[in-house]
Backbone of each chain as ProteinMPNN parsed JSONL, in Angstrom:
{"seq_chain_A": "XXXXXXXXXXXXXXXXXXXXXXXXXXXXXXXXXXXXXXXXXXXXXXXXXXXXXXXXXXXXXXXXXXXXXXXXXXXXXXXXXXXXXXXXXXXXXXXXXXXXXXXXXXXXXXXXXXXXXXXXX", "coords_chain_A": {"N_chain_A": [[63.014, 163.23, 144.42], [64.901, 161.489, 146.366], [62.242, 159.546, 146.988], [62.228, 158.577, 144.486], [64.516, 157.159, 143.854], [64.58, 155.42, 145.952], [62.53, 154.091, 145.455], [63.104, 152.913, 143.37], [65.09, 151.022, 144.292], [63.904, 149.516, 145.439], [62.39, 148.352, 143.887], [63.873, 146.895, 142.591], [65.178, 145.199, 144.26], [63.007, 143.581, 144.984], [62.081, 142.272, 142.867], [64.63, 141.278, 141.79], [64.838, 138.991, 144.084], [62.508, 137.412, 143.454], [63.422, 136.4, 141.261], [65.36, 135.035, 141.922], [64.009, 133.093, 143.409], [62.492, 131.923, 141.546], [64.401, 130.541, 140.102], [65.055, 128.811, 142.558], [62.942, 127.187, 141.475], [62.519, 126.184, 139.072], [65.273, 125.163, 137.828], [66.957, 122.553, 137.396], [68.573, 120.988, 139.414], [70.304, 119.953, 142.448], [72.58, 121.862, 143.088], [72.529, 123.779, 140.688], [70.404, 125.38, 141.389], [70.817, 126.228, 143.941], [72.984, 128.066, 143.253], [71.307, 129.998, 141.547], [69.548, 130.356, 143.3], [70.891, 131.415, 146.068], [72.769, 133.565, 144.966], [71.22, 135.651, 143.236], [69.086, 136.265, 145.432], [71.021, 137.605, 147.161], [71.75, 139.682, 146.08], [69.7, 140.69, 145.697], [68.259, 141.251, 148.205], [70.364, 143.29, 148.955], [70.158, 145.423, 147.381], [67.347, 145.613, 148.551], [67.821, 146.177, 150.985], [69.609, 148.865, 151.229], [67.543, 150.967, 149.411], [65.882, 150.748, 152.407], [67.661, 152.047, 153.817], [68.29, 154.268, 153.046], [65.301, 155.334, 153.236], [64.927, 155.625, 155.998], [66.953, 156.633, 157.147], [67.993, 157.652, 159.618], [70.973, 157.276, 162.326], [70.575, 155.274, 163.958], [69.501, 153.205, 162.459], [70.712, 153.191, 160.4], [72.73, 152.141, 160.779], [71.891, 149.613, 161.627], [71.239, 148.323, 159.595], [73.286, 148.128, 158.051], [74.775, 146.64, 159.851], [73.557, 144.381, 159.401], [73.133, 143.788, 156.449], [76.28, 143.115, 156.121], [76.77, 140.591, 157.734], [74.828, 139.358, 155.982], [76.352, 139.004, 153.785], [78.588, 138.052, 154.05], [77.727, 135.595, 155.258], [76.421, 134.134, 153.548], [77.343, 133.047, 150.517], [79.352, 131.048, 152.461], [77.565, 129.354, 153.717], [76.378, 128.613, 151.358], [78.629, 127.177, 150.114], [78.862, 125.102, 151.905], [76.165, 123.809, 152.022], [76.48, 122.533, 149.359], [78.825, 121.056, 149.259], [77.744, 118.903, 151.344], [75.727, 117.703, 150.166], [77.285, 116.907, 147.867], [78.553, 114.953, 149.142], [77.052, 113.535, 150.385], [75.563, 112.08, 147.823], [73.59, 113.174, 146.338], [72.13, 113.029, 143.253], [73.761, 114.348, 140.307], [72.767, 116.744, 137.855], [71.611, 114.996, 134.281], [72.781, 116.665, 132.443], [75.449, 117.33, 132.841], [78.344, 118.201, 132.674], [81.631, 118.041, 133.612], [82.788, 116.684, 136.344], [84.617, 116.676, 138.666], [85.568, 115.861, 141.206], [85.21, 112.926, 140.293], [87.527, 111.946, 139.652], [89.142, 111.209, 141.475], [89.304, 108.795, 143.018], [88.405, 107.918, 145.735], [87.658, 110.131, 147.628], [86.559, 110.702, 150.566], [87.76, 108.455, 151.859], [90.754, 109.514, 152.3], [89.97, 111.965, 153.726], [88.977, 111.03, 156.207], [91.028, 109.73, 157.425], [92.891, 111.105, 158.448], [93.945, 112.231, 162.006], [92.02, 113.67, 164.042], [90.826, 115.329, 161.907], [88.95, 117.876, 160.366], [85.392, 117.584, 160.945]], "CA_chain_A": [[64.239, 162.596, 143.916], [64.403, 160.743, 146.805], [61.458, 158.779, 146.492], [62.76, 158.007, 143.284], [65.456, 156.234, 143.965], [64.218, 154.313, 146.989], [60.891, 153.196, 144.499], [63.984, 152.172, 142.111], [65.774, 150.098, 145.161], [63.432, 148.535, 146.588], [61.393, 147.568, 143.01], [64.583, 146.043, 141.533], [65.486, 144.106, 144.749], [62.336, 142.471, 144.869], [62.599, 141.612, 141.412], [65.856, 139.846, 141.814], [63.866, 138.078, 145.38], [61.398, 136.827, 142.994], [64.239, 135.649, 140.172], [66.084, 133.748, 142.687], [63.118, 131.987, 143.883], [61.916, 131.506, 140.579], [65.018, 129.815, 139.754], [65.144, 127.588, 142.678], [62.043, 126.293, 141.342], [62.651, 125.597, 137.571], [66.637, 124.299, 138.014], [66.953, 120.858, 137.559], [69.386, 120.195, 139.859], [70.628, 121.16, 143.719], [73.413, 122.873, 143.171], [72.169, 124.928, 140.269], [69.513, 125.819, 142.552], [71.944, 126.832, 145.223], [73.652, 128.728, 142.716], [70.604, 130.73, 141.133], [68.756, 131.378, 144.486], [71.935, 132.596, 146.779], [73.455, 135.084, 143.975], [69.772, 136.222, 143.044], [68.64, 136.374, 146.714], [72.198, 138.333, 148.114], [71.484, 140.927, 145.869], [68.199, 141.405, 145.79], [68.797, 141.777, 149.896], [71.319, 144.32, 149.197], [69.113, 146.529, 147.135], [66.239, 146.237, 149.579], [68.832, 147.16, 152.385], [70.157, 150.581, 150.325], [66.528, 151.257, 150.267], [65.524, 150.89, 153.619], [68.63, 152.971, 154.816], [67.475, 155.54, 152.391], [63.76, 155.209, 153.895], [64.539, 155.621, 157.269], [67.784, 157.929, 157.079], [68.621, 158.345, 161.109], [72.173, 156.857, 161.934], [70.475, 154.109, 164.648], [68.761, 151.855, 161.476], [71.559, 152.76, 158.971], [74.094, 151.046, 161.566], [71.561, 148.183, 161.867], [70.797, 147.608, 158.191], [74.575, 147.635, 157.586], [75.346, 144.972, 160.031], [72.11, 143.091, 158.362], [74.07, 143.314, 154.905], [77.824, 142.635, 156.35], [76.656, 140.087, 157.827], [74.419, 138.273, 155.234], [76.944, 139.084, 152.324], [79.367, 137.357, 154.126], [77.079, 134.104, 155.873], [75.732, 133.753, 152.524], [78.881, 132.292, 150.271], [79.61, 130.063, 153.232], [75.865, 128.179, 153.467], [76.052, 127.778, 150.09], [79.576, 126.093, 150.062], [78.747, 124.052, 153.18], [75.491, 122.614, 151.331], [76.944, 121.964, 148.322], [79.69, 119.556, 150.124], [77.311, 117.913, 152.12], [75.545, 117.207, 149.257], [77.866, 116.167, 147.354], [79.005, 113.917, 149.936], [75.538, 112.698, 150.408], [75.648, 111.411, 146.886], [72.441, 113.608, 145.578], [72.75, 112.764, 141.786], [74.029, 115.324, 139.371], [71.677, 116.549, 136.384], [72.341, 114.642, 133.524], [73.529, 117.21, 131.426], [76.421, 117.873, 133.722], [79.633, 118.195, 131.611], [82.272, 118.17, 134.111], [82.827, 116.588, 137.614], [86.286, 116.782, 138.531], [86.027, 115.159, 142.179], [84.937, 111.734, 140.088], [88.636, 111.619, 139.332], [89.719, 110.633, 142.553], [88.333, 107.287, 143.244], [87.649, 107.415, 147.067], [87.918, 111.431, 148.414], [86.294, 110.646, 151.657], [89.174, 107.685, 152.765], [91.26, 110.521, 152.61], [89.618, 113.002, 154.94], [88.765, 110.071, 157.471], [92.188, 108.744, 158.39], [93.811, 112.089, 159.179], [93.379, 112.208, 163.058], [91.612, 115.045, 164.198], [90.345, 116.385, 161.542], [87.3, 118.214, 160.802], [84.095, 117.251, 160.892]], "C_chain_A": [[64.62, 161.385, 144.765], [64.315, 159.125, 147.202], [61.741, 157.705, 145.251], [63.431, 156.978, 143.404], [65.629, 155.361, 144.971], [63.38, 153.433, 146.607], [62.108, 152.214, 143.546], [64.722, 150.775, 143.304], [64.825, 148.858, 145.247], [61.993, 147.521, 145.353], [62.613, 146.379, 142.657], [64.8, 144.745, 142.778], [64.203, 143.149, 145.044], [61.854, 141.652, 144.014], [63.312, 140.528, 142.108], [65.843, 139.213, 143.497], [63.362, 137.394, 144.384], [62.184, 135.844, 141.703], [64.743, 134.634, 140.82], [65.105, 132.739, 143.366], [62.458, 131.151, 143.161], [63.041, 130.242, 139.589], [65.129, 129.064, 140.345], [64.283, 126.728, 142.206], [62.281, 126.188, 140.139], [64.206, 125.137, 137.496], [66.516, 122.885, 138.186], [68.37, 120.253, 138.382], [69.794, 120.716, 141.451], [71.685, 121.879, 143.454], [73.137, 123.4, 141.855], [70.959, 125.596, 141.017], [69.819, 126.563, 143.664], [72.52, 128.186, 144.653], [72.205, 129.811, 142.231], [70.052, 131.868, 142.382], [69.756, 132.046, 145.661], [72.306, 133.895, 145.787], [72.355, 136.302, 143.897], [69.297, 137.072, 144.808], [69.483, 137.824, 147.563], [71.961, 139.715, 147.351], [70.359, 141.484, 145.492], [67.854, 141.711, 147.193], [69.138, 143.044, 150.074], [70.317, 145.63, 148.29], [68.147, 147.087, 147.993], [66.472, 146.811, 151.403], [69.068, 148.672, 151.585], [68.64, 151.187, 150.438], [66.111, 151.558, 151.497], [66.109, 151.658, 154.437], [67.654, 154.377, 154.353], [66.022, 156.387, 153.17], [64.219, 156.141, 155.236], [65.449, 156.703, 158.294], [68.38, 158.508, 158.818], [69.76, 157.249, 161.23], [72.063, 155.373, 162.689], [70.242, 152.539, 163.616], [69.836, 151.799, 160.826], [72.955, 151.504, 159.573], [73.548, 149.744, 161.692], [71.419, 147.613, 160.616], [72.493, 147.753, 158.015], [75.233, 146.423, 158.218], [74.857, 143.807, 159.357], [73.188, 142.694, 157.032], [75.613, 142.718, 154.761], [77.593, 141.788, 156.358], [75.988, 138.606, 156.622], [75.501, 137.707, 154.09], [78.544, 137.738, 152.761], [79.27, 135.88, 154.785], [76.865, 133.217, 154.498], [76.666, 132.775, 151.55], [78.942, 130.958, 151.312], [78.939, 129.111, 153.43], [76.2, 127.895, 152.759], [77.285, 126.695, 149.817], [79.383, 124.97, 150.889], [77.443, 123.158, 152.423], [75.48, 121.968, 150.484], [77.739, 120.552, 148.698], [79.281, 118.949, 150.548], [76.491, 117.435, 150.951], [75.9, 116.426, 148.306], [78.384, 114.998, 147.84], [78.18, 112.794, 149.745], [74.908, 111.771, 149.127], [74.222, 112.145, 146.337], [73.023, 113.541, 144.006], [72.574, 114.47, 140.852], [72.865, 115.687, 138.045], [72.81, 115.679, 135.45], [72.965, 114.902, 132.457], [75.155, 118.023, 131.788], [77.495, 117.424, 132.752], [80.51, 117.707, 132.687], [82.306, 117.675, 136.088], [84.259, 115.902, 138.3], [86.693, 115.934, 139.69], [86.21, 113.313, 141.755], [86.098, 110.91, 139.768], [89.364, 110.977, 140.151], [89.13, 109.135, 142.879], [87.959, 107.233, 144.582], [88.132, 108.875, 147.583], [87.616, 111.247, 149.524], [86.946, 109.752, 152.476], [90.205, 108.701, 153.349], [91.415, 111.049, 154.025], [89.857, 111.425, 156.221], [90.23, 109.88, 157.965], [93.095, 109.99, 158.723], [93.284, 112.507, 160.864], [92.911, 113.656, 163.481], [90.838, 116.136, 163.49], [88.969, 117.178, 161.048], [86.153, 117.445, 159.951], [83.448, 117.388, 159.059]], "O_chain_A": [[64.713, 160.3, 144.193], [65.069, 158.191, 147.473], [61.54, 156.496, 145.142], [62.994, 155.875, 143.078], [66.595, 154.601, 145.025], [63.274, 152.295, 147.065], [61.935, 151.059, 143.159], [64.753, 149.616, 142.893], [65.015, 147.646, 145.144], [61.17, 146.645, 145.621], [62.34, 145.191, 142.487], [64.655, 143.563, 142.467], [64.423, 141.973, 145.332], [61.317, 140.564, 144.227], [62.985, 139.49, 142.682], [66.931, 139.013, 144.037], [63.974, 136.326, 144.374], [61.687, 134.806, 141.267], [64.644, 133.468, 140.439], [65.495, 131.659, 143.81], [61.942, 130.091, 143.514], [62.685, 129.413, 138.751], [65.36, 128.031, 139.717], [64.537, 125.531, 142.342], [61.889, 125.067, 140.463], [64.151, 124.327, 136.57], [65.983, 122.272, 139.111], [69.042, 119.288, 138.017], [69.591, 121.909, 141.68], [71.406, 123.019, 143.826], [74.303, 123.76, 141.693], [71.026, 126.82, 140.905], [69.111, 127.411, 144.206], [72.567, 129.218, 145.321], [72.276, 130.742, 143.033], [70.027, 133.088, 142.538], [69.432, 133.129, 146.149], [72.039, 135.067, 146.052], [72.475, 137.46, 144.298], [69.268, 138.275, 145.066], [68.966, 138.706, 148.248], [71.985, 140.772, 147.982], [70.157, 142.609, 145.035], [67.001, 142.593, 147.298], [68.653, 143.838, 150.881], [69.919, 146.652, 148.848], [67.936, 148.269, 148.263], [65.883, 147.358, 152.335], [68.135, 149.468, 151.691], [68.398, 151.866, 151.435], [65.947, 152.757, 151.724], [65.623, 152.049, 155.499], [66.823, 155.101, 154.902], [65.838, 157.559, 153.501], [63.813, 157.296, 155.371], [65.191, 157.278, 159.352], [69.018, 159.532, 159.058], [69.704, 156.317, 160.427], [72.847, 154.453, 162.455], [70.583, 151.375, 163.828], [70.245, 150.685, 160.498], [73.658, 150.612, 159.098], [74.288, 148.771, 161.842], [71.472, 146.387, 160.528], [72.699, 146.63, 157.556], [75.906, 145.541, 157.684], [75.362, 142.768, 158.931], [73.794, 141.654, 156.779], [76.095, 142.113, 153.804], [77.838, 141.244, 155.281], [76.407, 137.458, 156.469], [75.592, 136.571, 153.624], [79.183, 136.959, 152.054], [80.222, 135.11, 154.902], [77.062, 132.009, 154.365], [76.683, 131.6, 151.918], [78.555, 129.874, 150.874], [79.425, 127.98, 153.386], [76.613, 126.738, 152.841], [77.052, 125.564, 149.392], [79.777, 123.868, 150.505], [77.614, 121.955, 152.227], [74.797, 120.947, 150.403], [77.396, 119.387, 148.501], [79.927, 117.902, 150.591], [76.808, 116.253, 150.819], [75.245, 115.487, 147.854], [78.664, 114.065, 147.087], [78.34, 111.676, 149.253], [74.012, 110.942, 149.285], [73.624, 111.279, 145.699], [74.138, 113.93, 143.658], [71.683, 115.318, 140.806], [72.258, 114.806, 137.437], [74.031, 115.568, 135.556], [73.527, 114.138, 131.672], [75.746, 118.93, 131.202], [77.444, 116.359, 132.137], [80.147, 116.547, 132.883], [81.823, 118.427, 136.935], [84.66, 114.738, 138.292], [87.749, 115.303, 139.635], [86.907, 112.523, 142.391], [86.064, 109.69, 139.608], [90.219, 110.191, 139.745], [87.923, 109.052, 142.652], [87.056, 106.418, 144.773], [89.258, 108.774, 148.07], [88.58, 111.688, 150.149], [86.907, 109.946, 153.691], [90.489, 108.777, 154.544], [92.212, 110.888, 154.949], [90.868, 111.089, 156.838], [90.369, 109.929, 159.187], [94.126, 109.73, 159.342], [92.21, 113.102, 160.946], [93.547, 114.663, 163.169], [90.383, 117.207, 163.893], [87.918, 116.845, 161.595], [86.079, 116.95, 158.826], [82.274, 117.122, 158.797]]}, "seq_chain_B": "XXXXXXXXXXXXXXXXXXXXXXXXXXXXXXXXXXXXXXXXXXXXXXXXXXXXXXXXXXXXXXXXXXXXXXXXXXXXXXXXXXXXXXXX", "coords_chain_B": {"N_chain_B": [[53.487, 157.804, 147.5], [55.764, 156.217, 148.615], [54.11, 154.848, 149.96], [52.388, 153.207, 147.852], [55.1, 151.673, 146.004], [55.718, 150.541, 148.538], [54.107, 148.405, 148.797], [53.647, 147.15, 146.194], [56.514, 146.432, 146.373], [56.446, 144.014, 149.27], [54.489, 142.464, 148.001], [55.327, 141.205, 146.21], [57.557, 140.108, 147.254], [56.163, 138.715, 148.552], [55.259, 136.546, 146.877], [57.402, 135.019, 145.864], [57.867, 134.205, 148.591], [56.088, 132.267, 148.52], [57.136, 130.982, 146.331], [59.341, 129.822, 147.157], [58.523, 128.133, 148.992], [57.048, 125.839, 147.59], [58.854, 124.898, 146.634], [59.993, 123.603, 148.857], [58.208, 122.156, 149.694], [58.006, 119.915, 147.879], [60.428, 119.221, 147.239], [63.075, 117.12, 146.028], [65.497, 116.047, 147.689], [67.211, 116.077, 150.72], [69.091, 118.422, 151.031], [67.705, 120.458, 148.823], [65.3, 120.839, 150.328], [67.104, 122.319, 152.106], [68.484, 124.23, 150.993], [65.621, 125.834, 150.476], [64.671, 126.385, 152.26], [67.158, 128.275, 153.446], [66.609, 130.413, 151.331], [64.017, 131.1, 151.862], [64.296, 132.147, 155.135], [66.101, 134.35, 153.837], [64.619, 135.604, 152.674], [62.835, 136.556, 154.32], [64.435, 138.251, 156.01], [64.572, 140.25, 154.343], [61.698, 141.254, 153.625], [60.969, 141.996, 156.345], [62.718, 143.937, 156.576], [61.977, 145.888, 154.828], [59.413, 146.413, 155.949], [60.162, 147.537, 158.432], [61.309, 150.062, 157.622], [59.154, 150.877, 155.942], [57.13, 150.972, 157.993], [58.534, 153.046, 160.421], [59.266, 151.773, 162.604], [61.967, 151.084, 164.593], [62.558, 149.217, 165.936], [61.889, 146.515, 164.675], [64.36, 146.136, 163.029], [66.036, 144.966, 164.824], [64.807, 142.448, 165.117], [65.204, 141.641, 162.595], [68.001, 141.003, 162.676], [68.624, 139.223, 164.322], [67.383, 136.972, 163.228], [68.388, 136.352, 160.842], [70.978, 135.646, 161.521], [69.744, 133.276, 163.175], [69.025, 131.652, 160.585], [71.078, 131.148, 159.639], [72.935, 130.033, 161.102], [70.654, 126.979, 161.531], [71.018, 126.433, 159.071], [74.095, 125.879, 158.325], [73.87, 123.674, 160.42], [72.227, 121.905, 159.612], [73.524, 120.923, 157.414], [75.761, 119.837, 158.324], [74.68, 117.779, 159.333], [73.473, 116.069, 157.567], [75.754, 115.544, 156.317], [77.335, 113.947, 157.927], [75.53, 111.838, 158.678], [75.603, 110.613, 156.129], [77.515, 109.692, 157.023], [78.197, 107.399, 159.131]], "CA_chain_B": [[54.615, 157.271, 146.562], [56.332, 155.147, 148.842], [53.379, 153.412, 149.947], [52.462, 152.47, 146.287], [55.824, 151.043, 145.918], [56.202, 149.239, 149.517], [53.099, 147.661, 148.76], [54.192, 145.948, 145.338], [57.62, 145.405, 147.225], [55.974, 143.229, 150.154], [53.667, 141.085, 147.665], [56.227, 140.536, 145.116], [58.252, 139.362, 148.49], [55.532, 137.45, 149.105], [54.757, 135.536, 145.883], [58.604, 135.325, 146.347], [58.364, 133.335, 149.577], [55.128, 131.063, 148.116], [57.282, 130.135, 145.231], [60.413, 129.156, 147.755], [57.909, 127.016, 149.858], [56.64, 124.944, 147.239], [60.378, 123.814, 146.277], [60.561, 123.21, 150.681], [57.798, 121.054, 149.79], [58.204, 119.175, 146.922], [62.113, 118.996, 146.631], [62.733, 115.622, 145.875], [66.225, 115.457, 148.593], [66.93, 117.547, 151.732], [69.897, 119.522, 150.71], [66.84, 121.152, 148.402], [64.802, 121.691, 151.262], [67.576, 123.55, 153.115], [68.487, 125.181, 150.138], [64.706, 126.006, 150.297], [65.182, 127.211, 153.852], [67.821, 129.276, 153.133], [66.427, 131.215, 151.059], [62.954, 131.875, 152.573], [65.055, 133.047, 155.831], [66.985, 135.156, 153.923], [63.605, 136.54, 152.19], [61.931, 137.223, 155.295], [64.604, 139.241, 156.696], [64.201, 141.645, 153.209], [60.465, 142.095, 154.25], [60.979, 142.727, 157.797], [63.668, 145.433, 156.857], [61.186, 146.81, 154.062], [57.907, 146.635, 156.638], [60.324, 148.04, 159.481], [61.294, 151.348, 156.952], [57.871, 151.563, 155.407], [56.159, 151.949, 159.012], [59.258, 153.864, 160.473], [59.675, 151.183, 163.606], [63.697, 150.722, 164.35], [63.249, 148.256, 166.501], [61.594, 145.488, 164.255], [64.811, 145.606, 162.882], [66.637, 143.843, 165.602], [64.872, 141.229, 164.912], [65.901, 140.999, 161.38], [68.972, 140.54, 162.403], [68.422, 137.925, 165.139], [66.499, 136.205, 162.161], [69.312, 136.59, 159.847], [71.927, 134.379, 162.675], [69.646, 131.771, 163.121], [69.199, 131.213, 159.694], [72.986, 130.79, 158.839], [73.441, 128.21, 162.158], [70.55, 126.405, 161.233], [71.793, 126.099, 157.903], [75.335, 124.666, 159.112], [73.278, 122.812, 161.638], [71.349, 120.766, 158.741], [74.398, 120.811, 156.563], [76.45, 119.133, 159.191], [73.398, 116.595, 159.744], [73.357, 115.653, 156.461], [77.229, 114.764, 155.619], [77.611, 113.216, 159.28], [74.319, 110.888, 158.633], [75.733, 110.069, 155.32], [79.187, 108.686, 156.815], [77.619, 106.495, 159.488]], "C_chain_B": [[55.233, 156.035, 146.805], [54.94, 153.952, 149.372], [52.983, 152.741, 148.884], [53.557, 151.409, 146.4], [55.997, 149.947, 147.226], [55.101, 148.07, 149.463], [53.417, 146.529, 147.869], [55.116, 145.471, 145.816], [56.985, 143.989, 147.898], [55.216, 142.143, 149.14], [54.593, 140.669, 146.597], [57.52, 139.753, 146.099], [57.67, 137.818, 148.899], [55.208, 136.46, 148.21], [56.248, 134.719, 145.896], [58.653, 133.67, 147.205], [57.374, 132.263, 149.526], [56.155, 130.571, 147.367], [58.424, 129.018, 145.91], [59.683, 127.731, 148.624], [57.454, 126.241, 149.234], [58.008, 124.301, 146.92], [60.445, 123.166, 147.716], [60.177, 122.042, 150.492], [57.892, 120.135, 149.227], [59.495, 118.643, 146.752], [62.468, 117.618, 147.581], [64.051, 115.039, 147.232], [66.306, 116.26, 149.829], [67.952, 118.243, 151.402], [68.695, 120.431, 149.641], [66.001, 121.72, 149.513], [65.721, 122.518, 152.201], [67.883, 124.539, 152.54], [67.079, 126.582, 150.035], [64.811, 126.928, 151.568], [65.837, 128.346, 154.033], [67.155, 130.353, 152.834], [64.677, 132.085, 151.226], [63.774, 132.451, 154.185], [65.665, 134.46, 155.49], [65.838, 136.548, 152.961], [62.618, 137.273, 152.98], [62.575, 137.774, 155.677], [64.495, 140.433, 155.302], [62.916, 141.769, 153.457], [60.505, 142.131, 155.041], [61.947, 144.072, 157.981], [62.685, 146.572, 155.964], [59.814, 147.021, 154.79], [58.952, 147.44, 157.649], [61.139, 149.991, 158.789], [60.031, 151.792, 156.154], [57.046, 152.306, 157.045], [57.086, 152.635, 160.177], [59.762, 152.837, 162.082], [61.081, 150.746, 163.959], [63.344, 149.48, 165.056], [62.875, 146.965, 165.692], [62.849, 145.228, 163.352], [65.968, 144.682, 163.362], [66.741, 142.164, 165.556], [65.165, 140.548, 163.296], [66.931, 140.567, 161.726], [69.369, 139.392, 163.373], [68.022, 136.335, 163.816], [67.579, 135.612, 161.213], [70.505, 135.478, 160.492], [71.315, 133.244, 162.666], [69.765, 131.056, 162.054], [70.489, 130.51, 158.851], [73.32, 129.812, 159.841], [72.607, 127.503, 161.76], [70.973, 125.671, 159.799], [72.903, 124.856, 158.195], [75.183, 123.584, 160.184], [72.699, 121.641, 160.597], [72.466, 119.929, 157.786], [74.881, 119.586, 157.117], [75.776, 117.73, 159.363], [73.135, 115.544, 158.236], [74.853, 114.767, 155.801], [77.495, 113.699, 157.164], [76.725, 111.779, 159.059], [74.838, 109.928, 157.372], [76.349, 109.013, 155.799], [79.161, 107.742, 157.686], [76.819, 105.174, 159.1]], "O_chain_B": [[55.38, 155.092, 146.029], [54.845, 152.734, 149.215], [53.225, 151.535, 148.912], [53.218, 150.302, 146.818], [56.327, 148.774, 147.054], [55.247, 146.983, 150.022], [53.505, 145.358, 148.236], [55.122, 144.246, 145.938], [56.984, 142.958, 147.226], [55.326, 140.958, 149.452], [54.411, 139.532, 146.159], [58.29, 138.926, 145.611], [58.078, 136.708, 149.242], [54.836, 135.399, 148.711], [56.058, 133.504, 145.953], [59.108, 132.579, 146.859], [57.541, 131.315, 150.294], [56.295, 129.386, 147.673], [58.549, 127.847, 145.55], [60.208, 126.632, 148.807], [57.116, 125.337, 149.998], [58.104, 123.076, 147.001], [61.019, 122.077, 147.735], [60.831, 121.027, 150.73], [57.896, 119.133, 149.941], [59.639, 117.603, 146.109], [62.35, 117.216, 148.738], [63.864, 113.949, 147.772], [65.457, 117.136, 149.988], [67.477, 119.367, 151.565], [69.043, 121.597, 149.825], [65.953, 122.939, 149.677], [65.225, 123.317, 152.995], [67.766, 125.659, 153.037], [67.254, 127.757, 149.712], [65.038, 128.137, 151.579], [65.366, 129.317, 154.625], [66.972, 131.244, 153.662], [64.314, 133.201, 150.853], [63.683, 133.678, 154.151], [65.789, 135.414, 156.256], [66.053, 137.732, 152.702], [61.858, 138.184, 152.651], [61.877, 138.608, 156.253], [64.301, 141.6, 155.643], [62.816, 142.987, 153.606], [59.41, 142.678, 155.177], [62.027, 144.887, 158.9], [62.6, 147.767, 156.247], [59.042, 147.813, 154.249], [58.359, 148.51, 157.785], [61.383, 150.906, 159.576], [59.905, 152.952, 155.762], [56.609, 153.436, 157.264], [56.365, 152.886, 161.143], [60.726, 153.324, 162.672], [61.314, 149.695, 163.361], [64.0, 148.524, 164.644], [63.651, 146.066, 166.019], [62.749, 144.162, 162.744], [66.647, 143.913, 162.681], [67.569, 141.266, 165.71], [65.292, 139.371, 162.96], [67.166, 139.5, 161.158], [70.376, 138.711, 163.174], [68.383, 135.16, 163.757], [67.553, 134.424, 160.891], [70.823, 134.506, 159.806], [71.886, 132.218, 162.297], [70.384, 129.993, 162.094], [70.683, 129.74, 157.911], [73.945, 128.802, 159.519], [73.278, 126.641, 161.193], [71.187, 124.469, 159.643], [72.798, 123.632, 158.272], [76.041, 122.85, 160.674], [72.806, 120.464, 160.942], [72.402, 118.74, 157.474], [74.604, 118.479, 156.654], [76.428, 116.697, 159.515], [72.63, 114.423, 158.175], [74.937, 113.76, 155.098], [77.939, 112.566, 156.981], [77.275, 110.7, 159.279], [74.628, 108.716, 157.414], [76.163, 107.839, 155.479], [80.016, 106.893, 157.435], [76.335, 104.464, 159.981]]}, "name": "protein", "num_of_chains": 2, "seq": "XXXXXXXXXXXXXXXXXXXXXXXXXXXXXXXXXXXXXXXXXXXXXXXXXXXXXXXXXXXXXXXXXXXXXXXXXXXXXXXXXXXXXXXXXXXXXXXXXXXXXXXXXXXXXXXXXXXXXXXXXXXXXXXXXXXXXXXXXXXXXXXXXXXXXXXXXXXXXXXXXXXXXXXXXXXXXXXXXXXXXXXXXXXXXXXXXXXXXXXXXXXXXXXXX"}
């Protein structure tokens, strides 16, 4: 029983490993790319963590595979916002079937940031 | 049983972390290659936690999670390098 349900963990999360990688590579754009392979990736992680606790079942690994998953679940989100912005900053061009880009409304967002003293990076 | 299964795990990991490295290489700006980065980091610590419960070793997963830190500073390390470079 088990077996079972560790063969079921640890098939599906490398599935959804192999979806999110499969999407950064056919996405036409970086941030759908960002978006396919973090979501895909975080929980295909988290499956093959639940697994591995399962697997290994003494309380030293389950405490280390839980920091593993605290940790990623909550690094993960944050990368992806941080490369998106720099990206966007960076002027990487949008696909061109992009409906909606809401910052284009502003006419200069980065004057802004700059002239407030101090502030971040 | 489980070796059957950790076996397809690990190569479906690994076709996995071929398919992420040809976007590393090919991707046409670098926010793609860190994107690319990302997520081979975050695919090698899922086979180092599934090789360190298939052959019963605790400690190889330490270094998942050493693995797992750098990956998220270099990240914000490239990020940072990238909007900074722009505004110069």
């Amino acid at each position: 029983m088990m077996e079972i349900l560790i063969a079921l963990f640890w098939l599906a999360g490398a599935l959804f490993a192999l979806l999110g990688a499969v999407g950064l590579l056919r996405m036409p754009d970086v941030f759908t790319r960002m978006q396919a392979s973090t979501k895909a990736s975080t929980l295909g992680l988290g499956c093959l963590l639940l697994g591995a606790a399962l697997q290994m079942g003494d309380f030293g690994s389950l405490i280390r595979v839980a920091s593993i998953g605290a940790f990623v679940l909550l690094t993960t989100p944050v990368a992806a916002h941080v490369i998106a912005r720099a990206a966007y900053f960076a002027d990487v061009p949008l696909w061109e079937g992009t409906v909606l880009d809401e910052r284009r409304r502003h006419p200069d967002p980065r004057g802004e940031a700059e002239q407030r003293p101090g502030g971040p990076g | 049983m489980v070796d059957i299964v950790a076996h397809i795990t690990l190569a479906t990991l690994g076709i996995a972390l071929l398919v992420s490295v040809v976007r590393l290489v090919k991707g046409p700006s670098l926010p793609d290659r860190i994107v690319a980065m990302d997520l081979v980091g975050v695919l090698v610590v899922g086979f180092i936690v599934v090789l360190a419960a298939w052959t019963g070793v605790q400690a190889t997963l330490d270094a998942a999670i050493v693995i797992a830190l750098i990956g998220f500073l270099g990240t914000i390390a490239y990020a940072t390098y990238v909007e900074r470079g722009h505004r110069e």
